[in-house]
C-alpha positions as CSV (number, residue, x, y, z in Angstrom):
1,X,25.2,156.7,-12.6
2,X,27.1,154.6,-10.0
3,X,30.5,154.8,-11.7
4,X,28.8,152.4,-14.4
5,X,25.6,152.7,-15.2
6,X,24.2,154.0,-18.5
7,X,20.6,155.2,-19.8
8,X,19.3,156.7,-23.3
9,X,16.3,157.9,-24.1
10,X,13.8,160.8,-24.8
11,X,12.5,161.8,-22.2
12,X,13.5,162.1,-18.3
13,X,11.3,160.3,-15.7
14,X,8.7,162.8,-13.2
15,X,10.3,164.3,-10.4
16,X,14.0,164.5,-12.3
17,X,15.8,167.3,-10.8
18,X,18.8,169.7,-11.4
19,X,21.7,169.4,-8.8
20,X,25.4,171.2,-8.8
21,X,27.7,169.3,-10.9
22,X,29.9,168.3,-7.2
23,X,27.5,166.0,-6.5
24,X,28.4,163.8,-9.8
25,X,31.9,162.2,-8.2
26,X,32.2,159.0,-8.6
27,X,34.8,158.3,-11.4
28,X,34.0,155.7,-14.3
29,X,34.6,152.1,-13.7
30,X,36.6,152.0,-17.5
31,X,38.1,155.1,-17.1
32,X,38.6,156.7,-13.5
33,X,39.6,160.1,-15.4
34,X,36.5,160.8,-15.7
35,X,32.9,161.1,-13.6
36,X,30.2,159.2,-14.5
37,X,27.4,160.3,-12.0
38,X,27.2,160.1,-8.3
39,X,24.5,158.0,-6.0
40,X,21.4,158.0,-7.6
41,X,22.1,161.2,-9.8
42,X,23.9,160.8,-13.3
43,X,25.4,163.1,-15.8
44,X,23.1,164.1,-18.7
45,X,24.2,164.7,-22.3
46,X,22.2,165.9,-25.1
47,X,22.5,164.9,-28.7
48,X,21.5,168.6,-30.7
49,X,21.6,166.7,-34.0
50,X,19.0,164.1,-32.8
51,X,16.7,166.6,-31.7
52,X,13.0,167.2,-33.5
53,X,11.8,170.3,-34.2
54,X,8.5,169.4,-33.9
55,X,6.5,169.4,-30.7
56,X,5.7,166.4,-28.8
57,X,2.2,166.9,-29.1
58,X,0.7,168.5,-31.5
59,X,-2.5,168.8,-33.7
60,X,-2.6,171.1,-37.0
61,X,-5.2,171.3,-39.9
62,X,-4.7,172.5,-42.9
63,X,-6.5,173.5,-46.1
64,X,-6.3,174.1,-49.9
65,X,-8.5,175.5,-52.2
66,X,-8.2,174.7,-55.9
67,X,-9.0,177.6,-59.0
68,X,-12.6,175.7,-58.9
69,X,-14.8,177.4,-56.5
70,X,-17.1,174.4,-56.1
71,X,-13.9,171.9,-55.2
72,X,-11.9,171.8,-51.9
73,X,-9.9,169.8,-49.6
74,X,-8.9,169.6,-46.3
75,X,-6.4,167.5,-44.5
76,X,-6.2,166.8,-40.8
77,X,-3.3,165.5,-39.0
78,X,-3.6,164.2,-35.5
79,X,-1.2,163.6,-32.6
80,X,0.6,160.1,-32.2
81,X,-0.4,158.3,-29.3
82,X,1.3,158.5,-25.9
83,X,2.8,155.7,-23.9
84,X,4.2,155.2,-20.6
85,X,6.7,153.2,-19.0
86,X,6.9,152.7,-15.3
87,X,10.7,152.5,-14.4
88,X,11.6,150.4,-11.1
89,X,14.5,152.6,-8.8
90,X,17.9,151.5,-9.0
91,X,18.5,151.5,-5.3
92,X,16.9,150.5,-3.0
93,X,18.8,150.7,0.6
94,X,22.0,152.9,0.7
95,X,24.5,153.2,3.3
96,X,26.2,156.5,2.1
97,X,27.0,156.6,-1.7
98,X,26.5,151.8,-1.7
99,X,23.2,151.0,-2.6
100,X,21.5,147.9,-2.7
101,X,20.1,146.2,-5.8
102,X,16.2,146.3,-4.9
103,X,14.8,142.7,-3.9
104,X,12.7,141.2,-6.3
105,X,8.6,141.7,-5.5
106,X,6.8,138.6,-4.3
107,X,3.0,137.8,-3.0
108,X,3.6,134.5,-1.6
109,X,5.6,133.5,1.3
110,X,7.7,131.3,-0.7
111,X,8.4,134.1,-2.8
112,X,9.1,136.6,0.3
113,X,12.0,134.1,1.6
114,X,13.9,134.1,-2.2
115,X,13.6,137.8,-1.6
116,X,14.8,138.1,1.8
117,X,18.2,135.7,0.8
118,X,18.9,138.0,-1.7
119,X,18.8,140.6,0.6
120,X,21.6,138.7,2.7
121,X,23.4,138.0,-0.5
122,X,24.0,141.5,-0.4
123,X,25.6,142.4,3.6
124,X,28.9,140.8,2.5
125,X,29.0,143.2,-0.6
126,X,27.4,146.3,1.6
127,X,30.7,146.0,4.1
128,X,33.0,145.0,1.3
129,X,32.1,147.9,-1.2
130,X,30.6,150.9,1.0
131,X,33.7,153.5,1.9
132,X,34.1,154.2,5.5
133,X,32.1,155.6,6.9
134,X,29.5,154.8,5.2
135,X,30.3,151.3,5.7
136,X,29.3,151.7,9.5
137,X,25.7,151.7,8.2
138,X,26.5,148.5,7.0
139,X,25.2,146.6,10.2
140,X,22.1,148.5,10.4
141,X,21.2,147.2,6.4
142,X,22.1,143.6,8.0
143,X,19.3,144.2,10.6
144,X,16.7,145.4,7.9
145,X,17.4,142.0,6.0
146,X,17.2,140.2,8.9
147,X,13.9,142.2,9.5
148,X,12.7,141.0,6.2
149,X,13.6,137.9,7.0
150,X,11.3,137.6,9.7
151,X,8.4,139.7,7.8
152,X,8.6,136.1,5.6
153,X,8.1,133.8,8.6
154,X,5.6,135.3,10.4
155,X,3.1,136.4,7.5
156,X,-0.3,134.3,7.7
157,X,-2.5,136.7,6.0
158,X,-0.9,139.7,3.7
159,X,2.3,139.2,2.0
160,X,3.9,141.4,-0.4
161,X,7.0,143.6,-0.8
162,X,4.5,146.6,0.1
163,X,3.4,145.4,3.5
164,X,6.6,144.7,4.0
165,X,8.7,148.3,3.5
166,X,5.1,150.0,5.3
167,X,6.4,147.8,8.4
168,X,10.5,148.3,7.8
169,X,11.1,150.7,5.6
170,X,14.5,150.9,3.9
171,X,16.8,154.0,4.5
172,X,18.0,156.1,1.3
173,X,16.3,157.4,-1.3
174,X,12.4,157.5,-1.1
175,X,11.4,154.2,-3.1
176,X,9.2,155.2,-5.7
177,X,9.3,154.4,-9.1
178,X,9.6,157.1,-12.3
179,X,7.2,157.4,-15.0
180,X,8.8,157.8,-18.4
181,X,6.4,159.2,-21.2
182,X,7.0,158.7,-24.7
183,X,5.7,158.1,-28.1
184,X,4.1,154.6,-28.7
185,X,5.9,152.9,-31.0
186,X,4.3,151.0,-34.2
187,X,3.8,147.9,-33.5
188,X,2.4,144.8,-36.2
189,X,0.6,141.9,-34.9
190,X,1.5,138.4,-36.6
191,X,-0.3,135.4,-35.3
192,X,1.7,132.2,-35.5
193,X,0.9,128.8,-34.1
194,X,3.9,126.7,-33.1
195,X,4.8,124.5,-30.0
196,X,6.5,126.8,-27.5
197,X,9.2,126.4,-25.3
198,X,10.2,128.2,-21.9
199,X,13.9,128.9,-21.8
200,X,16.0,130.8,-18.7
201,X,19.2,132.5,-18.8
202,X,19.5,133.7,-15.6
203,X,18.5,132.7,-12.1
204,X,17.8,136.1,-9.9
205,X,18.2,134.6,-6.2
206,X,20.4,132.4,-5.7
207,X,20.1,130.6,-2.0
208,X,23.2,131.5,0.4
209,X,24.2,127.7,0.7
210,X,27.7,128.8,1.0
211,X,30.4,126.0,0.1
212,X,33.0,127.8,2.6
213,X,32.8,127.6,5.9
214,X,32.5,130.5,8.6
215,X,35.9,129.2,11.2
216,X,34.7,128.7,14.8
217,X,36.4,130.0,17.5
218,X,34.9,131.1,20.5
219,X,38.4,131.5,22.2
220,X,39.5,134.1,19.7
221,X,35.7,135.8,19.5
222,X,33.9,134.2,16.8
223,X,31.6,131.4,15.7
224,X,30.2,129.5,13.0
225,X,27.0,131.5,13.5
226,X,28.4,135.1,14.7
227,X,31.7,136.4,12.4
228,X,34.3,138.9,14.1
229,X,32.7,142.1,13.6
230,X,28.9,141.0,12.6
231,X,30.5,140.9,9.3
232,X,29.8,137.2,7.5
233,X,32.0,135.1,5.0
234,X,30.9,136.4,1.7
235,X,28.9,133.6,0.1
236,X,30.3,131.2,-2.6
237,X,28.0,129.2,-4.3
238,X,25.9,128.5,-7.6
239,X,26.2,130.9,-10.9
240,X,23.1,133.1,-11.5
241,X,24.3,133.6,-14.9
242,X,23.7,130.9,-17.3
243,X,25.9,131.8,-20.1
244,X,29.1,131.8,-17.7
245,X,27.6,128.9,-15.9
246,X,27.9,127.1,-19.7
247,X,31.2,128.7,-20.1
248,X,32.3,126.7,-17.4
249,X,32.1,129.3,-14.3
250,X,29.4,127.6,-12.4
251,X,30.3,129.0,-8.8
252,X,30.5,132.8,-8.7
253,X,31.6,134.9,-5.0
254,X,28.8,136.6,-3.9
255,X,30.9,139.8,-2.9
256,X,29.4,142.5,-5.2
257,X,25.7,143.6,-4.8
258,X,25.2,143.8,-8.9
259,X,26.3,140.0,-9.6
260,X,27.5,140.6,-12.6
261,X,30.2,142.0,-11.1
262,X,31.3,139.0,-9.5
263,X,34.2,136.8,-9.7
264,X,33.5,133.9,-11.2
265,X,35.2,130.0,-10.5
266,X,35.1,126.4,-12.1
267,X,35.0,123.0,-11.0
268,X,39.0,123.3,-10.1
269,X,38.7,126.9,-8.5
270,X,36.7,126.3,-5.4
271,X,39.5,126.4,-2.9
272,X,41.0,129.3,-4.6
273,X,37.3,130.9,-4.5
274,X,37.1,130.1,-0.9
275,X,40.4,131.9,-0.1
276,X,39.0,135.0,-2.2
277,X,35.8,135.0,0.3
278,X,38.3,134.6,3.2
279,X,40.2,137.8,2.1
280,X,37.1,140.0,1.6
281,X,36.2,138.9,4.8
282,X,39.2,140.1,6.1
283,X,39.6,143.5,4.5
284,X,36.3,144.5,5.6
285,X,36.5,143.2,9.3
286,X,39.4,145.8,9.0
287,X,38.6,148.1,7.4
288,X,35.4,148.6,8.9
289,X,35.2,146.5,12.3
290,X,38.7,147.7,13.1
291,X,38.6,150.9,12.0
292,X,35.2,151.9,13.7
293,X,37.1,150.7,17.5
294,X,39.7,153.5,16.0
295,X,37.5,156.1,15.8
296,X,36.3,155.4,19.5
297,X,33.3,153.7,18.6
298,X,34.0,150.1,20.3
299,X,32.1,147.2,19.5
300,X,32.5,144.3,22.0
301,X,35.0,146.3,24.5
302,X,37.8,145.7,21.4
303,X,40.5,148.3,20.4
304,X,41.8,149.0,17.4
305,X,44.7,146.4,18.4
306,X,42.5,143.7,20.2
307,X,40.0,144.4,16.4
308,X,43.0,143.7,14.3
309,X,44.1,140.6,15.9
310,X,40.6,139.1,15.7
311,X,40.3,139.9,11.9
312,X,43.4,138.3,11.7
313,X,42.4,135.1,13.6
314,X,39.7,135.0,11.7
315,X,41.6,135.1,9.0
316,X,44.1,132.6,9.2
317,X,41.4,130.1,10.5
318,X,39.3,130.8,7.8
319,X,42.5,129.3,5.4
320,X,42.8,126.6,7.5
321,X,39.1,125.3,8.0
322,X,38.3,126.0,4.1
323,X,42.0,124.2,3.1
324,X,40.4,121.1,1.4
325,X,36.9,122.6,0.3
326,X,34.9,120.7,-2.1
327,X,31.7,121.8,-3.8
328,X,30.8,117.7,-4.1
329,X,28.0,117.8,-6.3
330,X,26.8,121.3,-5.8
331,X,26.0,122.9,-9.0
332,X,26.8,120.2,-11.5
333,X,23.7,120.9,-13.5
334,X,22.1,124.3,-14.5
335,X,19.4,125.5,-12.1
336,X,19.3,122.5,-9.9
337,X,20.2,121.7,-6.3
338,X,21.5,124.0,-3.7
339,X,19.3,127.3,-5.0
């Protein structure tokens, strides 16, 4: 499922439906000879020599009699218990075949504003990733984080994820979860008293305190609040991941909406990062920005030409303003300061 996603199991969730084979195009990340599913749909395989050939559920009874006529048995055998799993959708907000990784769920307001940064975590990656013109939708998924955004700010009473999408609902697929059903497994119980320890390996929302700088220009039509195009400065900041942060990577480009598929840089590879986030800026604000004043849909009163030149200002500044960058202190020590 999306070029690289993978599931096993024995069952497939409620609502699971057959579709023509065309729809499963997008080729695999390791080996783009082959397909590996399409937006939200995925190729299935079945394993013959795995399968039982014994019903799910099932109860039977049997019974002997011995030569004796006064002396008998009988044996029942019952069905193994049932469990379920709920299992959470894997996208949340598509624009064409991108889709976003779903925000986390939240109750508090607190909560509601990690989820809403994550949400703008994801707008660089949305026009960097999403093929045209599917990317177009890209501004439209910046508005619905910016609506979410405000959802957090305004909420006295009521705050959860599910107010929220009743309010603004996200576009895509319908977001409701599966329900897998399978065998419980058994499971032994062993008591044992020691002193415990809480340990984290990953942090899921990093906070947008980008260490580059958006140029400002108002001359060549942009800011330090409002990029060429709508389309921001992809964010470069603190590693989410705590093993690479150990490793040594403990800034990581925000330009992918499944993070660990994000570039990762070190102490020494700020700048280097920064010009990265400058060049992804870049290729979207043409490839998108430009491209959409191509195809007569002008944003702005720009051309195609007029588009262009902007991205490229933008560019060039972006080099320029983000020349000596230095993250300082930022993200010197695991899960503190600047999240």
């Amino acid at each position: 499922m999306f070029q690289s996603q993978c599931f096993c199991g024995v069952v497939l969730g409620n609502g699971t439906e057959q579709v023509d084979s065309s729809y499963c195009n997008m080729p695999c990340n390791g080996n783009t000879s082959e397909i590996c599913g399409g937006p939200a749909l995925l190729n299935l395989y079945v394993a013959p020599d795995l399968e039982s050939d014994q019903p799910c559920i099932y109860t039977t009874t049997s019974s002997t009699t011995q030569s004796s006529t006064t002396t008998s048995s009988t044996s029942t055998t019952s069905s193994a218990p049932l469990c379920t799993a709920t299992i959470p959708p894997t996208c949340e907000y598509s624009c064409g075949s991108w889709c976003s990784k779903p925000l986390p769920n939240w109750s508090t307001p607190s909560d509601c504003k990690l989820a809403a940064t994550n949400c703008q975590l994801q707008v660089a990656a949305c026009f960097a990733n999403a093929p045209f013109p599917d990317s177009l939708d890209c501004w439209g998924f910046s508005n619905w984080c910016q609506s979410v955004s405000s959802y957090c700010g305004s909420q006295s009473g009521v705050c959860s994820k599910s107010d929220c999408f009743s309010k603004y609902p996200p576009t895509g697929p319908p977001y409701t979860p599966s329900v897998s059903v399978y065998t419980c497994p058994v499971t032994t119980t062993t008591t044992t008293t020691k002193s415990s320890t809480t340990s984290s390996t990953s942090i899921p929302v990093p906070t947008c305190s980008n260490i580059c700088q958006q140029p400002n220009n108002p001359n060549n039509g942009y800011t330090s609040s409002s990029p060429c195009g709508g389309i921001p400065l992809p964010c470069l900041t603190c590693n989410d991941n705590q093993q690479e942060f150990n490793s040594g990577s403990c800034f990581k480009l925000y330009s992918n909406s499944d993070s660990s598929q994000c570039p990762t840089y070190g102490q020494n590879s700020v700048p280097q990062g920064c010009k990265d986030s400058c060049q992804t800026q870049y290729n979207s604000c043409v490839s998108v920005y430009a491209q959409s004043c191509k195809n007569n849909q002008p944003w702005q009163g720009d051309t195609y030409e007029s588009a262009s030149q902007k991205c490229q200002d933008q560019y060039n500044d972006c080099l320029n303003t983000n020349s000596g960058v230095s993250a300082g202190n930022r993200c010197s020590n695991w899960n503190s300061g600047w999240w």
